[in-house]
C-alpha positions, 0 to 999 in steps of 0.5 A: 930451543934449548932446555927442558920445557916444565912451566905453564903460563896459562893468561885468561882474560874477561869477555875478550872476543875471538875476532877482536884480535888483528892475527884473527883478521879485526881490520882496525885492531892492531894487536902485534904481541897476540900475533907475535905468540901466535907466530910462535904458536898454533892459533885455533880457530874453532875453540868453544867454551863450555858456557857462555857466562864467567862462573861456569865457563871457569869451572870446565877450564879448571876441572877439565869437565863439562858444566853438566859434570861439575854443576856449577852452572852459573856465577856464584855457584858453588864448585862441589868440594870433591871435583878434582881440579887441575891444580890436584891432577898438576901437583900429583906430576910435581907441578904447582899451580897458582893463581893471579888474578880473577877465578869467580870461583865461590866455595862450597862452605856446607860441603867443607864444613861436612868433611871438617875442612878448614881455609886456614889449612892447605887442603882446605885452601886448594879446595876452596880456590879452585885448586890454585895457590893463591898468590893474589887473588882478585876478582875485580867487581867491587859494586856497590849497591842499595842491597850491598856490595856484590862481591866480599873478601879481600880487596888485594886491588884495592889495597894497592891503590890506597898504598899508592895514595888513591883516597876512599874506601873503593878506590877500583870505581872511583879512580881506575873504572870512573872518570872525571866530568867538567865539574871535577865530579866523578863520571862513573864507568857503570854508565857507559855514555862515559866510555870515551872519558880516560879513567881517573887513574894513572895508566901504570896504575890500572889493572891490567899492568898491575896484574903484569907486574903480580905475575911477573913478582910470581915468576920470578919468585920460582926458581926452578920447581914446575909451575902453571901460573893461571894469570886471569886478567880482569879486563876487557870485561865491563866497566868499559873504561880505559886510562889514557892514553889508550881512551882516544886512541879508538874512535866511532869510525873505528867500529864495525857495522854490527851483525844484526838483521831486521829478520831476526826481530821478526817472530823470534824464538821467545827466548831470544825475545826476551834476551833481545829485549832485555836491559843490556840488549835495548842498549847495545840496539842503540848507535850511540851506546856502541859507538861509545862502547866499542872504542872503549872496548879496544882501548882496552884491548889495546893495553891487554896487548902492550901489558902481553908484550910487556911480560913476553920480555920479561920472559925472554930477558929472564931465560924463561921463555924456553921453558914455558908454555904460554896459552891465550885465551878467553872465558867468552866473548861479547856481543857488543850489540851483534844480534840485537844483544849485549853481554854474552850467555846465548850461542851466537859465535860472538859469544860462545866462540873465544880466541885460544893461542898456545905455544909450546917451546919445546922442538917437537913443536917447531914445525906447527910454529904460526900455524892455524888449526880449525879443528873442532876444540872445547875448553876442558881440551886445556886441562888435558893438554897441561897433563900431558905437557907435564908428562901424565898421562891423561885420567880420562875417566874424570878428564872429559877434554882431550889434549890438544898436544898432536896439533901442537906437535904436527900430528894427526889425532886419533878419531877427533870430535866430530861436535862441541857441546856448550850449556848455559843455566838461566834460571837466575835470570829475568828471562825466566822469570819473564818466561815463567820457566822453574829453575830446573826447566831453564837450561840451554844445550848447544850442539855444534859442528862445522856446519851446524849448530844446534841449542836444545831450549827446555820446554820450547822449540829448538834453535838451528843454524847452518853455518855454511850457508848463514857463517853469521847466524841471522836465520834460524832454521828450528821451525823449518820443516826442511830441517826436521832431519837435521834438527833430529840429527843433532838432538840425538848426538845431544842424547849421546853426549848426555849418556857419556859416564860423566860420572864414574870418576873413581875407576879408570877404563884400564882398572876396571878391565884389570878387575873383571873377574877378579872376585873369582880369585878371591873365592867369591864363586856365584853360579857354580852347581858343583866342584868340576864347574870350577877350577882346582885352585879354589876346590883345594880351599872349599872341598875336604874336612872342616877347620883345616 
């Protein structure tokens, strides 16, 4: 490959799971353009989010840091104004970043207000988007309820539909996430029995292309200044409603048996009794809501891949694909009625797990090509990387990831993680409320390894799985005497983990070794009793007559 590599394409998408992809063995699934950039690439195996719920997990990717570092622990928490991100660690190695598509970031309007910081001022802008430029932004959840509208702000989405004709004042649930009934009524996509009903909207119209084509528009607008381009697609995320004619091109006997055991109904931990009881979990127990659902699901993902192929051309026609790095990923999965559960939030793999492709154009990364890795790999690991691709080095005083660059490059990396760590705060849930945990109480820590995993439950018993033994994590090991060693193991490397200086992000390593002592050359002398106690450049400044 020829050319210099300075570009980024960093594509997330909403709720896609890491087994619902043919290159990761799905048996009905075809997906050839994720394949096609894993054969360009190295697929890895064992890629873990830092929470398993869209805000959070969104706030590592972009920082580069643990939950436990940035706080914003749940969906509409706000990311501290003050975190670096990964467009501030890009913009310092002459790279742009900007986004298209979904972040689910919410600002930190006190802390703006605090530091005088406007959004009509540049800085005030990045601080309040993530650290992105926005070329377009959509989150793609326009509900509507009794209470309000969920979300707020422009409606980029929607304004192109009207544009196109669409009528209404919200269009995204009318037409490209609702139906059409035998009445000419509106069959929405919010319920799921009309799943297997193509969306009310032309194909090339729906979200997915659209954001293709925004993101194509972005390219092409650069030229040749280095950019990351965060292209966030809003799908396979619910609604779980797809146009045609990807509406049929799945069906029931299409749908994996799910991984679930009557077991894990018996004496379950009170937490994983209260999620599998919950609204979502009841419906995913039902055959008929998943038969539904997960044809619908593919469908979906089945356009994300077209919609990929789609814009790899485009890359390949424009010369760009030399000098571009493309990263797939997700920000979670979806238990799709595994575990008795739906959504996502708790740490089966289902949920916690998530696909990550990357590839690297430039020669050094020729021999990996269509390799699997099944290193043990964190999130954050991608604001490192981007660093490093960029030519940085990696400040890992605030970057708490490692770059994943020696994989890519056929190398061996220096003493690898030996765990992953993810959380999940479900203090705004009726799970805690049901279980009557305080808002401080209701977190949740995972610890995992290639044969364990761990979760810390505040206040309850831990949660234990052994992945050798149980790869579907149907027993849990967390009241068996048998692994009292085990459980302690992993609590401790837990206790380790938390005792990391997440904190200290103003100093490196290398400018605190470079400043110890140094306020002996200032003249600042503490313990000396007299002047032999210390050297002849500071008693030539302290000794002799007054006021020279």
């Amino acid at each position: 490959m020829s050319g210099k590599p300075r570009n980024i394409l960093f594509i997330m998408y909403d709720q896609l799971r890491f087994d619902y992809l043919s290159c990761a063995g799905h048996p009905y699934l075809e997906t050839p353009n994720f394949d096609r950039v894993a054969s360009m690439g190295v697929r890895f195996t064992r890629a873990y989010v830092q929470s398993p719920v869209c805000g959070a997990s969104r706030m590592s990717f972009y920082t580069g840091r643990y939950v436990h570092s940035h706080g914003a622990s749940w969906n509409g928490f706000p990311l501290k104004v003050g975190e670096i991100t990964l467009g501030d660690h890009l913009r310092r190695l002459g790279m742009d970043a900007a986004l298209v598509g979904k972040t689910h970031m919410r600002v930190d309007a006190d802390g703006m207000e605090r530091l005088g910081l406007t959004r009509d001022s540049i800085i005030g802008a990045r601080v309040a988007e993530c650290g992105f430029d926005i070329f377009v932004r959509d989150d793609g959840l326009w509900g509507e309820g009794p209470a309000g509208h969920y979300d707020t702000g422009p409606q980029p989405y929607n304004d192109y539909l009207k544009e196109k004709g669409y009528p209404g004042s919200n269009p995204w649930h009318d037409f490209a996430n609702s139906a059409v009934d035998d009445d000419g009524d509106m069959a929405s996509g919010w319920f799921m029995e009309n799943a297997d009903k193509p969306a009310n909207i032309a194909e090339e119209d729906s979200e997915t292309p659209w954001l293709t084509r925004r993101a194509e528009e972005f390219i092409a607008s650069r030229g040749d200044k280095p950019w990351l381009c965060h292209l966030s697609y809003i799908k396979p995320h619910w609604p779980y409603i797809v146009p045609a004619p990807y509406h049929d091109l799945y069906s029931a006997s299409d749908v994996i048996a799910p991984v679930r055991s009557e077991g894990e109904r018996q004496n379950p931990h009170p937490l994983y009794r209260a999620f599998m009881d919950n609204t979502i979990g009841k419906a995913f127990r039902r055959d008929e809501v998943r038969e539904k659902v997960i044809p619908a699901y593919m469908g979906l993902i089945k356009q994300c891949d077209d919609q990929l192929g789609q814009l790899l051309d485009f890359l390949e026609r424009s010369g760009r694909l030399e000098d571009t790095m493309i990263v797939i990923t997700s920000d979670h999965g979806d238990y799709l009625g595994d575990h008795w559960l739906g959504e996502k939030d708790l740490f089966h793999e289902q949920s916690v797990k998530v696909p990550m492709i990357i590839f690297d154009p430039s020669a050094k990364a020729d021999a990996t090509r269509g390799q699997v890795c099944d290193a043990l790999v964190e999130s954050i690991d991608l604001a490192a990387t981007f660093v490093e691709f960029a030519g940085g080095e990696v400040p890992d005083h605030v970057l708490e990831g490692r770059s994943l660059m020696p994989f890519l490059h056929g190398e061996e990396p220096a003493e690898w993680r030996d765990f992953v760590i993810s959380e999940y705060d479900y203090s705004q849930t009726s799970m805690a409320e049901e279980l009557g945990v305080p808002p401080k109480q209701a977190r949740l820590f995972m610890v995992a390894d290639k044969r364990w995993k761990f979760t810390h439950v505040e206040g309850f018993r831990p949660m234990l799985f052994d992945l050798v033994n149980d790869p579907q994590e149907l027993r849990d090991l967390g009241d068996d005497a048998e692994y009292e060693d085990i459980r302690r193991m992993m609590a401790e490397r837990l206790a380790e983990w938390a005792r990391r200086p997440s904190q200290r992000t103003t100093k490196s390593d290398a400018q605190i070794i470079a400043g110890r002592n140094g306020s002996d050359g200032k003249g600042i002398l503490i313990g000396a009793y007299e002047e032999a106690d210390v050297g002849p450049e500071f008693t030539e400044r302290y000794t002799g007559k007054p006021g020279r």
